[in-house]
C-alpha positions as a Markdown table, in Angstrom:
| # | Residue | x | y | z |
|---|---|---|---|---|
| 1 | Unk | -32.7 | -11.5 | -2.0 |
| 2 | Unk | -28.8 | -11.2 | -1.8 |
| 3 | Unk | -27.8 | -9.1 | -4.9 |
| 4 | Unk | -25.7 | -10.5 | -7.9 |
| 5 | Unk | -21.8 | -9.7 | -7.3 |
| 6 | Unk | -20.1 | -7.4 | -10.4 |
| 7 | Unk | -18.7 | -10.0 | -12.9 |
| 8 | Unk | -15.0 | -9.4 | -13.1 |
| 9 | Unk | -14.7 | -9.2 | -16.8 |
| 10 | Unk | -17.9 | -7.2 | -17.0 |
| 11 | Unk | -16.4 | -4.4 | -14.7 |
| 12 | Unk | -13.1 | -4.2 | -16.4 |
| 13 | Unk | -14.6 | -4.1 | -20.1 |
| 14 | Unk | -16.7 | -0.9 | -18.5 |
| 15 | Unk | -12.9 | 0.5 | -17.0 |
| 16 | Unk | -11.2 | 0.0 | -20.4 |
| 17 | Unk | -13.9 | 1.7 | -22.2 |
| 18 | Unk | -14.2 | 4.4 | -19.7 |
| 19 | Unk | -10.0 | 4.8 | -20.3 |
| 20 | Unk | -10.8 | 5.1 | -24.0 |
| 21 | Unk | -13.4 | 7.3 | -23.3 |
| 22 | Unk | -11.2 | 9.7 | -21.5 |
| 23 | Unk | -8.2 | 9.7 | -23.5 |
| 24 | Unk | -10.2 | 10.6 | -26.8 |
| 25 | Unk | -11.4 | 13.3 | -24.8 |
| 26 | Unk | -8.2 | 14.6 | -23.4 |
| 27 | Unk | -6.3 | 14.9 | -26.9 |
| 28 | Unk | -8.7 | 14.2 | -29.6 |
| 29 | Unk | -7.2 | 13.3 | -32.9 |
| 30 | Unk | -4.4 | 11.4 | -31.4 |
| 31 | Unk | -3.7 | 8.1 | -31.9 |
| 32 | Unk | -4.1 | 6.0 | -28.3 |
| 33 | Unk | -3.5 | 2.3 | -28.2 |
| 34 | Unk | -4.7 | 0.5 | -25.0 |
| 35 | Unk | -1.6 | -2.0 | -23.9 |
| 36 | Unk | -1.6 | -4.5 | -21.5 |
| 37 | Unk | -3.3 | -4.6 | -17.8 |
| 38 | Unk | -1.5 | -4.4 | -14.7 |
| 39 | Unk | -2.7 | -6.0 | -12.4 |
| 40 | Unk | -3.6 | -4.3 | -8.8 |
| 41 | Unk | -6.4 | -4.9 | -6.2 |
| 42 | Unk | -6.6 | -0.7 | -5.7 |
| 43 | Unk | -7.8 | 0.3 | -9.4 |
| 44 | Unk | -8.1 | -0.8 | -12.7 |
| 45 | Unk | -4.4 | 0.4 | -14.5 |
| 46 | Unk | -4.0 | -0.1 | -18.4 |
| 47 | Unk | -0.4 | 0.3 | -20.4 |
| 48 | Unk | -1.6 | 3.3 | -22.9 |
| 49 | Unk | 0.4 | 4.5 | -26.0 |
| 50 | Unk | -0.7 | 7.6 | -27.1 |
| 51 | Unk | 1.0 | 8.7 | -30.1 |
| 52 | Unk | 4.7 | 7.8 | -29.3 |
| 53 | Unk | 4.3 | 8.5 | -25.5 |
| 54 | Unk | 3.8 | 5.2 | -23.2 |
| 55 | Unk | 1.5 | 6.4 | -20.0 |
| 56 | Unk | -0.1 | 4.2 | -17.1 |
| 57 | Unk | -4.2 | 5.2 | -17.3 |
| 58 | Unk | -5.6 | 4.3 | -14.0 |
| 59 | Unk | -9.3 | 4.1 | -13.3 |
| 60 | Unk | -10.6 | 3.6 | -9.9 |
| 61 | Unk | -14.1 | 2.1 | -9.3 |
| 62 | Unk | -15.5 | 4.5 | -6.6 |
| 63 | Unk | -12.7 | 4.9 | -5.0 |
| 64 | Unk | -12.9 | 1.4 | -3.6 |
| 65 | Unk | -10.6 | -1.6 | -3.6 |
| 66 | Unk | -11.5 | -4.0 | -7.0 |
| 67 | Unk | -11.7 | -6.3 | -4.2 |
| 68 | Unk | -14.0 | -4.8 | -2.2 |
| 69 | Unk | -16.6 | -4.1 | -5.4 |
| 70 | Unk | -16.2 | -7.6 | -6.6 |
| 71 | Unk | -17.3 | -8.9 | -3.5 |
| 72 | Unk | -20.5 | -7.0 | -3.8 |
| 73 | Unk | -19.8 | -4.1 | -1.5 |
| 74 | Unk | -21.0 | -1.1 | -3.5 |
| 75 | Unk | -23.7 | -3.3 | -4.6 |
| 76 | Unk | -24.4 | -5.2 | -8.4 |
| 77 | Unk | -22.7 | -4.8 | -11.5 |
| 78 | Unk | -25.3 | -2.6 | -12.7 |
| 79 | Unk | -25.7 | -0.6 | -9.2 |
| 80 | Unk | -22.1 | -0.5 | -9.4 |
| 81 | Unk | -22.2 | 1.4 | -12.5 |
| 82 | Unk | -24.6 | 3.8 | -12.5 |
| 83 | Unk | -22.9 | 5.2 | -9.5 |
| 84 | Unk | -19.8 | 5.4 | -10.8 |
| 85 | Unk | -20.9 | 8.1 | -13.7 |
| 86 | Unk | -21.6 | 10.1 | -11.0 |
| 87 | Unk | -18.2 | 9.2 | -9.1 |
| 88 | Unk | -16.3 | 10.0 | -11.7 |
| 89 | Unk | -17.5 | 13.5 | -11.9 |
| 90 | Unk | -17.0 | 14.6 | -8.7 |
| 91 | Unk | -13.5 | 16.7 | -7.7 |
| 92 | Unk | -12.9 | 14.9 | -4.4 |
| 93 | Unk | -12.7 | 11.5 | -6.0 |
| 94 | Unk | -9.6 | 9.5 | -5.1 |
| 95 | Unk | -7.6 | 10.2 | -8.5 |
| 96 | Unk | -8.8 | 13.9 | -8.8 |
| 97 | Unk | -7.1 | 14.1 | -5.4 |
| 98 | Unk | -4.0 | 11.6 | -6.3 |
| 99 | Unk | -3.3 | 14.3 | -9.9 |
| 100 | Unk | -3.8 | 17.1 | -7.5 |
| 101 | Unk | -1.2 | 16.0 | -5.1 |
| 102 | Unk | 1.3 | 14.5 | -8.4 |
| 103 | Unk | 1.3 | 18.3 | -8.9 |
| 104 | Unk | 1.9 | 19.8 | -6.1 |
| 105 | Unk | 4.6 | 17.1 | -5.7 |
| 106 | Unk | 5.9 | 17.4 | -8.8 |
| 107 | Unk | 6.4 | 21.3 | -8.1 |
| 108 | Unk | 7.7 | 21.3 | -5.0 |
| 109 | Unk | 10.7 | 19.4 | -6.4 |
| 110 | Unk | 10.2 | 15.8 | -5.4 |
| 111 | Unk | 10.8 | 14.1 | -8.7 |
| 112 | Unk | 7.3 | 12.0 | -9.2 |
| 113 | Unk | 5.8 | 9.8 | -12.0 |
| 114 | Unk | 4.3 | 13.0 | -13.4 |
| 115 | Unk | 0.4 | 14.1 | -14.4 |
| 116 | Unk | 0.3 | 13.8 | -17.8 |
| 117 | Unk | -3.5 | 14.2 | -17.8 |
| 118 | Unk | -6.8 | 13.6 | -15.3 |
| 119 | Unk | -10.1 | 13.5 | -17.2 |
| 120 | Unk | -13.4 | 12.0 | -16.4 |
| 121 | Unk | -12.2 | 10.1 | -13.6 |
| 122 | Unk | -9.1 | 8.7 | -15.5 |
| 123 | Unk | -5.9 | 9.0 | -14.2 |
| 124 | Unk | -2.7 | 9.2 | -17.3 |
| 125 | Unk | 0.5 | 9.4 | -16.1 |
| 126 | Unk | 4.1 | 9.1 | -17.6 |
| 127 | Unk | 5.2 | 5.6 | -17.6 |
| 128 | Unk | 8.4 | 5.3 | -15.4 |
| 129 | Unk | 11.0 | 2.7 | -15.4 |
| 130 | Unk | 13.9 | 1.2 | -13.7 |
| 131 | Unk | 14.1 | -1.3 | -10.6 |
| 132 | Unk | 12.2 | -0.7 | -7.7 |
| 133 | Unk | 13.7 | -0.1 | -4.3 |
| 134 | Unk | 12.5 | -3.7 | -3.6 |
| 135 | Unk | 14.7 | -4.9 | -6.8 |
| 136 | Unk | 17.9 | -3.0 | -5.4 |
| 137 | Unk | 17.3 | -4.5 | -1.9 |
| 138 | Unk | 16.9 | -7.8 | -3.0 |
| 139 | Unk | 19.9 | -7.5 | -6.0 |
| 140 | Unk | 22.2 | -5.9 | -3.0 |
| 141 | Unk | 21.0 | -6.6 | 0.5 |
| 142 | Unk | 23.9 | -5.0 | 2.5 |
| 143 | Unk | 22.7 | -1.3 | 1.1 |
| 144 | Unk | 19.1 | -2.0 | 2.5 |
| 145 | Unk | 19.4 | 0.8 | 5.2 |
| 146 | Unk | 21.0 | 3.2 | 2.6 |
| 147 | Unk | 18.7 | 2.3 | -0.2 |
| 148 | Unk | 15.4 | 3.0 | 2.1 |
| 149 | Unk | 17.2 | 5.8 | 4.5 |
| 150 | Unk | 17.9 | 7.3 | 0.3 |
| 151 | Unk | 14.0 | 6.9 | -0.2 |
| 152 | Unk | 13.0 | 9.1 | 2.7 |
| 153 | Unk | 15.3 | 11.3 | 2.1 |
| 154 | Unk | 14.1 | 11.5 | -1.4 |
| 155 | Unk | 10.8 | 13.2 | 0.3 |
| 156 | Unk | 12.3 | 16.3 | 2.0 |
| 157 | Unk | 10.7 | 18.6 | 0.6 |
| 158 | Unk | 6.9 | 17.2 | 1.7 |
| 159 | Unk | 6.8 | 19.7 | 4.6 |
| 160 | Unk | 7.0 | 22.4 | 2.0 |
| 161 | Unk | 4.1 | 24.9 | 2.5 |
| 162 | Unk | 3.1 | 23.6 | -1.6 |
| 163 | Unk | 3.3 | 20.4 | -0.2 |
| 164 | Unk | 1.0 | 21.4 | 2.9 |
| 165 | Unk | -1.4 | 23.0 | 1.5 |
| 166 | Unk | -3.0 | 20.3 | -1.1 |
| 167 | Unk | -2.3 | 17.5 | 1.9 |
| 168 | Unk | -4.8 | 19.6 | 3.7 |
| 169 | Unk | -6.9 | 20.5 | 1.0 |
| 170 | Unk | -7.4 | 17.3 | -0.9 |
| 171 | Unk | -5.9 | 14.8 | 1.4 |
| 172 | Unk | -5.9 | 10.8 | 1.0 |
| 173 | Unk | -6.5 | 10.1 | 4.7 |
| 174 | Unk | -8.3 | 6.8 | 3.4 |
| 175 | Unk | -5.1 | 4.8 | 2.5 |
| 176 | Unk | -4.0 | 5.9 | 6.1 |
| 177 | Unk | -2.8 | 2.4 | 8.0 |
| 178 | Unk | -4.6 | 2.5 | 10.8 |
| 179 | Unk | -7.6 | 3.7 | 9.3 |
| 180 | Unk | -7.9 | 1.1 | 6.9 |
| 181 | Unk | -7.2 | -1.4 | 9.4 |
| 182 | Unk | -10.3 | 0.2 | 11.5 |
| 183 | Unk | -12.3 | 0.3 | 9.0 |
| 184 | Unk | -11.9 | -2.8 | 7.9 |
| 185 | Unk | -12.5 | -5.1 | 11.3 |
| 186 | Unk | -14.4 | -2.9 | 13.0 |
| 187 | Unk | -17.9 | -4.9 | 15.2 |
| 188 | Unk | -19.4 | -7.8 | 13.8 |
| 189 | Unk | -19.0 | -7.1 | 10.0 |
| 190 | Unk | -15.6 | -7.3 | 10.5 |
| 191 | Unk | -15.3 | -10.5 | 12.0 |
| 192 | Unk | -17.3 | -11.8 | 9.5 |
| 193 | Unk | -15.2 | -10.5 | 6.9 |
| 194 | Unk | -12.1 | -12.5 | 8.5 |
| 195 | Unk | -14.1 | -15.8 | 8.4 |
| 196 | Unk | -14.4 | -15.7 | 4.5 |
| 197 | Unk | -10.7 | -14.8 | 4.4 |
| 198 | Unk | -9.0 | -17.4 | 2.0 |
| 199 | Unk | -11.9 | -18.9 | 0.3 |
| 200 | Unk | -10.7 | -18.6 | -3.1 |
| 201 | Unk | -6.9 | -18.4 | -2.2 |
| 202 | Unk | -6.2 | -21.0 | 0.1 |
| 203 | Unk | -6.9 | -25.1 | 0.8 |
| 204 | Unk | -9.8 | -25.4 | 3.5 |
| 205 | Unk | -7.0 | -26.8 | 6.3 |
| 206 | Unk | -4.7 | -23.2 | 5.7 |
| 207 | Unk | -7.6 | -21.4 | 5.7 |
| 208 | Unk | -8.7 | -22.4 | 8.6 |
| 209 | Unk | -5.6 | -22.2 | 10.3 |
| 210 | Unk | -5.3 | -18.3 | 9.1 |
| 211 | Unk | -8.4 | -17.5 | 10.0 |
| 212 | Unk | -7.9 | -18.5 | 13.3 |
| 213 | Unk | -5.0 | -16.5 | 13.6 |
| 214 | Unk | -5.8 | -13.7 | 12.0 |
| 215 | Unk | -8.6 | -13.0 | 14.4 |
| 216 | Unk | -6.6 | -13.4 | 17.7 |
| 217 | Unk | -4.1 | -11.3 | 16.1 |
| 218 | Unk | -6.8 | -8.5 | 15.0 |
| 219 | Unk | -8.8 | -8.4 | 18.6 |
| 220 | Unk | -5.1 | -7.3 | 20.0 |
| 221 | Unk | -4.1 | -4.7 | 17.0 |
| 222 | Unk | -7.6 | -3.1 | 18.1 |
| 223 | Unk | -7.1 | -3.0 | 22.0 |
| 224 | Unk | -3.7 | -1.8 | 21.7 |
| 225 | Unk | -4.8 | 1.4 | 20.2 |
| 226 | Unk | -2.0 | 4.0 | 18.9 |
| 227 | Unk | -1.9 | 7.1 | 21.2 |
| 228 | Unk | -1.7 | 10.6 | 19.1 |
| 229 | Unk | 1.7 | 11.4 | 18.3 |
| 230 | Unk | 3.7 | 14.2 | 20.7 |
| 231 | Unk | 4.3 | 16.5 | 18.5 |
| 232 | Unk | 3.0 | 18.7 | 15.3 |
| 233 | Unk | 1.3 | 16.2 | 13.0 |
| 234 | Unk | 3.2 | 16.2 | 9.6 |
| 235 | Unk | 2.7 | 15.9 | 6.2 |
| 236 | Unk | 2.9 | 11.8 | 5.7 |
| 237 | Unk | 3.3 | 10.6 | 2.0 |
| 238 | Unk | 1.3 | 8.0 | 3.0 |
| 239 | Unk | 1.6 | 4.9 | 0.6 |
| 240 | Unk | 5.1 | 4.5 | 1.1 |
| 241 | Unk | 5.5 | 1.1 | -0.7 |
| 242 | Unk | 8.8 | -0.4 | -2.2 |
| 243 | Unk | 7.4 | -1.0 | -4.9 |
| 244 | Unk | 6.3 | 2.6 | -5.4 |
| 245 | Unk | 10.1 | 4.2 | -5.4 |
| 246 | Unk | 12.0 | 3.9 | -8.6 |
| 247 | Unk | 15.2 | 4.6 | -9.6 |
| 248 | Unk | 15.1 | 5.1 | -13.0 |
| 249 | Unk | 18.9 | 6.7 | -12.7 |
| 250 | Unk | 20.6 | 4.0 | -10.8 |
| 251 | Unk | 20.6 | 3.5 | -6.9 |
| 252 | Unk | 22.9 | 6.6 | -5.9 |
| 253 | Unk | 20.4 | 9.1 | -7.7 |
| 254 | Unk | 17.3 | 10.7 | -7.0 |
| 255 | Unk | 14.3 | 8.1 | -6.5 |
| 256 | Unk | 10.8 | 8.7 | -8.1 |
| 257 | Unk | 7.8 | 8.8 | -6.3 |
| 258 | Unk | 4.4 | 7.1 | -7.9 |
| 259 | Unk | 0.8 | 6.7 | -6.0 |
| 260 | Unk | 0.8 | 8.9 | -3.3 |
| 261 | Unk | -1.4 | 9.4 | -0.4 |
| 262 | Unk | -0.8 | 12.4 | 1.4 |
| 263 | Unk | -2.3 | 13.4 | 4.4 |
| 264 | Unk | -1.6 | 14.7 | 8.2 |
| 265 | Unk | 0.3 | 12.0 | 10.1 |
| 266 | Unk | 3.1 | 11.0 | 13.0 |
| 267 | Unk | 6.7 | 11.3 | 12.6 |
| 268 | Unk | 6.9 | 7.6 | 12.7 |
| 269 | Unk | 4.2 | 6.9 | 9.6 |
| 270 | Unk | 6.3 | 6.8 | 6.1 |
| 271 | Unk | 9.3 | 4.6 | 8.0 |
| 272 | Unk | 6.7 | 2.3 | 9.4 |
| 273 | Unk | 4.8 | 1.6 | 6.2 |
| 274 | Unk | 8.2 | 1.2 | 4.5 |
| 275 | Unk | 9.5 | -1.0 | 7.6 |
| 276 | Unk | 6.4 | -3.1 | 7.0 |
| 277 | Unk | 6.2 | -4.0 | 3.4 |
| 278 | Unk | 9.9 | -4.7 | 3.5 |
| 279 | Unk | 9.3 | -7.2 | 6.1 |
| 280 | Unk | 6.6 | -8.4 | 4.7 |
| 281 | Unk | 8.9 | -9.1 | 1.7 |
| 282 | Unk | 11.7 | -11.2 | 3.0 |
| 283 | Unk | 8.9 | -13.2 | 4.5 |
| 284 | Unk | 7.0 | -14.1 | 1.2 |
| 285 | Unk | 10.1 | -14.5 | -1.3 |
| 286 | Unk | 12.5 | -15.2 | 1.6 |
| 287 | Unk | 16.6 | -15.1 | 0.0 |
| 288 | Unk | 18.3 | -17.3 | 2.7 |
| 289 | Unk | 21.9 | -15.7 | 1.7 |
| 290 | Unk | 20.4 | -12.4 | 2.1 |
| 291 | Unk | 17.4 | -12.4 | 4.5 |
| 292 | Unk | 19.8 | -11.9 | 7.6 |
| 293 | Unk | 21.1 | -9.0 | 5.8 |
| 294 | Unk | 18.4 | -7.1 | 4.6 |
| 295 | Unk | 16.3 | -8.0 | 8.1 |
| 296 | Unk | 19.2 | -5.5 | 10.0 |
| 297 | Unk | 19.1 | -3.3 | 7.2 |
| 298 | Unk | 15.3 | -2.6 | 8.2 |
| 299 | Unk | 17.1 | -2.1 | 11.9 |
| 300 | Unk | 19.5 | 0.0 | 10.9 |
| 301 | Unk | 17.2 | 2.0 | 9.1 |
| 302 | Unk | 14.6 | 2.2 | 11.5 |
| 303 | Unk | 17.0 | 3.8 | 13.9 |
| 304 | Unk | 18.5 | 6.0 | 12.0 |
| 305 | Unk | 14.7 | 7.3 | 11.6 |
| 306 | Unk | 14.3 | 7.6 | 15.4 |
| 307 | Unk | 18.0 | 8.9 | 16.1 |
| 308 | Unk | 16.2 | 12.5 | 16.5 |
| 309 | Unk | 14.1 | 11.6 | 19.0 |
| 310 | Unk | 15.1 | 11.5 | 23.1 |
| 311 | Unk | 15.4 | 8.9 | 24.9 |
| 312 | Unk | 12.3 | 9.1 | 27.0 |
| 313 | Unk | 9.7 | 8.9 | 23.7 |
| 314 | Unk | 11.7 | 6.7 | 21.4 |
| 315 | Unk | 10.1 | 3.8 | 23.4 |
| 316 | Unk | 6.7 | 4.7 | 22.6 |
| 317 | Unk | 7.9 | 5.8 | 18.9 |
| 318 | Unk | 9.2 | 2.5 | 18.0 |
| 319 | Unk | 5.9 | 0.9 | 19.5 |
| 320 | Unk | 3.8 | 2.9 | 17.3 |
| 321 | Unk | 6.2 | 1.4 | 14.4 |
| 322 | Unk | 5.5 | -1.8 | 15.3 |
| 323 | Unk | 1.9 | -1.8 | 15.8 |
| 324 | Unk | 1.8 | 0.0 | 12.4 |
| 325 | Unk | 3.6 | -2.6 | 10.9 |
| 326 | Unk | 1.5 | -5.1 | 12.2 |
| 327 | Unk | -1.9 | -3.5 | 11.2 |
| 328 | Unk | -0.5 | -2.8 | 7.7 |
| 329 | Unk | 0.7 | -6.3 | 7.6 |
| 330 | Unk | -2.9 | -7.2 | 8.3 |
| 331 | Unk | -4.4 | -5.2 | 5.9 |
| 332 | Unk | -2.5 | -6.0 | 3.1 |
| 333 | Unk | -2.5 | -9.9 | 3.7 |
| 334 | Unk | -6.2 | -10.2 | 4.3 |
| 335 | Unk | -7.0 | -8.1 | 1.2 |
| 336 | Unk | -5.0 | -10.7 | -0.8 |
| 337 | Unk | -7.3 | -13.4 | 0.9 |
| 338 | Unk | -10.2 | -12.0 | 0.1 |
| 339 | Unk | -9.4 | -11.4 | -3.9 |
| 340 | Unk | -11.7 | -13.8 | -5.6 |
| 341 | Unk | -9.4 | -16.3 | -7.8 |
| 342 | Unk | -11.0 | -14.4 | -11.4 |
| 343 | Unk | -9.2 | -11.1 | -10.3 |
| 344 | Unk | -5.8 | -11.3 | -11.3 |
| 345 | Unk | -3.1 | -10.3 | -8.8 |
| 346 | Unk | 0.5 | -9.2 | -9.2 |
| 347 | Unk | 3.4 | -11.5 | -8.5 |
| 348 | Unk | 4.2 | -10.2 | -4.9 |
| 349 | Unk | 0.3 | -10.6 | -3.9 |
| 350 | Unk | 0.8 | -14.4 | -5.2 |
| 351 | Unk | 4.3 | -14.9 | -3.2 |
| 352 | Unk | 2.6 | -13.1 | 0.3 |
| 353 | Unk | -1.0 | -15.5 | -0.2 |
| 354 | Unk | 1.3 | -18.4 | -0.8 |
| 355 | Unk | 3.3 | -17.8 | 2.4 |
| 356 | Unk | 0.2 | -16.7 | 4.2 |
| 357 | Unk | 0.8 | -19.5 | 7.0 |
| 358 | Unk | 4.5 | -18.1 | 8.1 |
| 359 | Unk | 3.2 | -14.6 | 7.7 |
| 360 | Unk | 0.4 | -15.6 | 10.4 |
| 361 | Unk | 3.3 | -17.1 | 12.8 |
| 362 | Unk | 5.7 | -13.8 | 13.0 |
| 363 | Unk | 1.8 | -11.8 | 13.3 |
| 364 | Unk | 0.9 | -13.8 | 16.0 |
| 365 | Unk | 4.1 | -13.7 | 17.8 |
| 366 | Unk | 4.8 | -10.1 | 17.4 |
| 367 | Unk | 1.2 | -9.1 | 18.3 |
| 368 | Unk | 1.6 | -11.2 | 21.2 |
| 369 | Unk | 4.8 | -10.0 | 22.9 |
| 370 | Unk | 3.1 | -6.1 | 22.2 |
| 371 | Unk | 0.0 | -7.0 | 24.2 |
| 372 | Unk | 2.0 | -8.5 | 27.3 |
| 373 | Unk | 3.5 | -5.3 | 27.1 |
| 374 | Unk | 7.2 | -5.7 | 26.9 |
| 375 | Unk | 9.5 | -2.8 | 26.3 |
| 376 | Unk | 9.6 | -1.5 | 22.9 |
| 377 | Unk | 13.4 | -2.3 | 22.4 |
| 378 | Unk | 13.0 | -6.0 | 23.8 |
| 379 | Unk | 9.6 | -6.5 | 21.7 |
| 380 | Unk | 11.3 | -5.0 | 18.3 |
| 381 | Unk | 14.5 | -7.5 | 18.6 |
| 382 | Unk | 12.0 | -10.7 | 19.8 |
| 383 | Unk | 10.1 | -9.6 | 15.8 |
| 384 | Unk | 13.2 | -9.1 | 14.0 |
| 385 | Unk | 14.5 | -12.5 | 15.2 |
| 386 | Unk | 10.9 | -13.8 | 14.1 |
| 387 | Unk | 11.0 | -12.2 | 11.0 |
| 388 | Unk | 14.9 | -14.0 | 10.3 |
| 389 | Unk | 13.3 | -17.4 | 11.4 |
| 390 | Unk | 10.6 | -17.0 | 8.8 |
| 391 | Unk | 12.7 | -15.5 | 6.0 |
| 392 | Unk | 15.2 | -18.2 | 6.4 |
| 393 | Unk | 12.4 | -21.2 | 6.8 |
């Protein structure tokens, strides 16, 4: 008999408490004042006011997706949390790792959404605010390249030996791109994870549709497999989001750095992931004045990142971007799919679900020029023009 699937207020009444739990642990006697959620589909994150401090308090549920648990992969709500006692314990779980490398970050210079505590599984860090680079792209398109060319070079100092030593110490290979993607559609459970893609987020016709798609466009990502990088693998940061660089100071100033996922990488990693979910925006909440703009931003930018390479590997560089891209692009928009409708999602997950069928026209397109094999150049201008037609729709 199939077992019963966690209960989604259940499982975040247990995260809350376990938050409380932690924080009257780590400084007893003060005051702490759980605030709003935020919603995610990696952990459960709470607004927490302890004293006159505001902190984010993360929890992760065995270092799974929320999506993943509340479809019943780690097994019941009450399987679900007896192992996670035990989880929570340990000092290679996800967030032990993530405060680790917050530290080493943090003292190797690159300004980060600091520690401010790690107990019992519980992540607290120091709430940080100001627009996103994804704010100052879409408030001032024709700085795109700058903005996420100022976002790198924000990161300098990852190859620092500090730097080094806890991303091969306590890495977080998991959040890797093409290991998630792997993971996630590997034999036959991942095909039948792509036909329940949708069934709480989209009408049966669009479902249908993306499912269709989405499976073409997976059986190419995994036959076009990414060769190792030439090179010295490098210390990638790893979860290079827009949303996940702030500028607290204004755009011209130092950026700061929150959820990071460090681990051993190509050269191309960090620009790709940043390529992708950039993309991936002017797609979902498409701005027709400035889509063109910010779409050859993203190319500007993306050669600038391979200016330092010659002229015989830059080829095979850029396709490594691009199949990246796509694979991220995959990942990302089927975990949205799969999110049953009582776990709340942010508002960029609602804008990519809602534009799911135009997302599944530039990944088909793309995938599809990649697996006839056209040169890299050719193959990156045919997606940028995809990406403008879609943006602009």
């Amino acid at each position: 008999m199939p077992h019963v699937q966690p209960e989604p207020g259940a499982l975040f009444e247990l995260a809350a408490a376990r938050i409380r739990r932690a924080a009257g642990e780590q400084w007893p006697g003060e005051p702490v004042t759980l605030g709003a959620h935020v919603p995610s589909v990696t952990g459960y994150v709470r607004r927490v006011h302890l004293g006159g401090r505001e902190l984010f308090a993360k929890d992760s549920v065995l270092g799974l997706s929320l999506v993943s648990v509340l479809r019943g992969v780690a097994g019941s709500g009450d399987q679900v949390r007896a192992a996670q006692s035990a989880y929570a314990s340990s000092p290679t779980s996800l967030l032990a790792r993530e405060a680790a490398q917050l530290r080493a970050l943090d003292a190797a210079g690159i300004r980060v959404g600091r520690c401010f505590g790690y107990r019992s599984g519980v992540l607290f860090t120091e709430a940080v605010s100001g627009p996103s680079l994804l704010d100052l792209i879409t408030k001032d398109p024709g700085r795109t390249a700058d903005l996420m060319s100022g976002a790198l070079r924000g990161l300098a100092a990852l190859q620092s030996p500090m730097v080094a030593s806890v991303a091969d110490t306590t890495p977080i290979a998991e959040r890797g791109i093409d290991a998630t993607f792997r993971r996630k559609f590997n034999g036959i459970s991942g095909r039948a994870y792509v036909t329940r893609l949708g069934v709480d987020r989209l009408d049966e016709r669009a479902r249908r549709g993306a499912v269709a798609v989405l499976g073409v466009v997976v059986s190419r990502l995994l036959k076009l497999r990414l060769l190792p990088a030439p090179g010295p693998r490098l210390v990638v940061y790893g979860d290079l989001k827009p949303e996940h660089v702030l500028f607290p100071d204004g755009p011209d100033e130092q950026p700061v750095f929150i959820d990071p996922g460090l681990s051993r990488g190509g050269d191309h990693q960090d620009a790709a992931k940043l390529a992708s979910r950039a993309l991936l925006a002017v797609i979902a909440t498409p701005t027709p004045d400035g889509a063109v703009l910010v779409v050859e931003g993203i190319d500007a930018f993306v050669h600038l990142q391979a200016r330092h390479i010659g002229r015989a590997e830059r080829g095979m560089w850029l396709r490594r971007l691009m199949v990246t891209w796509l694979m991220d692009s995959v990942n990302i928009l089927s975990t949205y799919l799969a999110a049953p409708s009582a776990l709340p999602l942010p508002e960029h997950a609602l804008a990519v679900v809602d534009s799911t069928p135009a997302l599944c026209t530039v990944l088909d397109s793309v995938s599809a020029t990649l697996a006839a094999g056209t040169e890299p150049e050719v193959a990156w201008r045919l997606a940028l023009a995809c990406v403008t037609r879609a943006a602009t729709r």
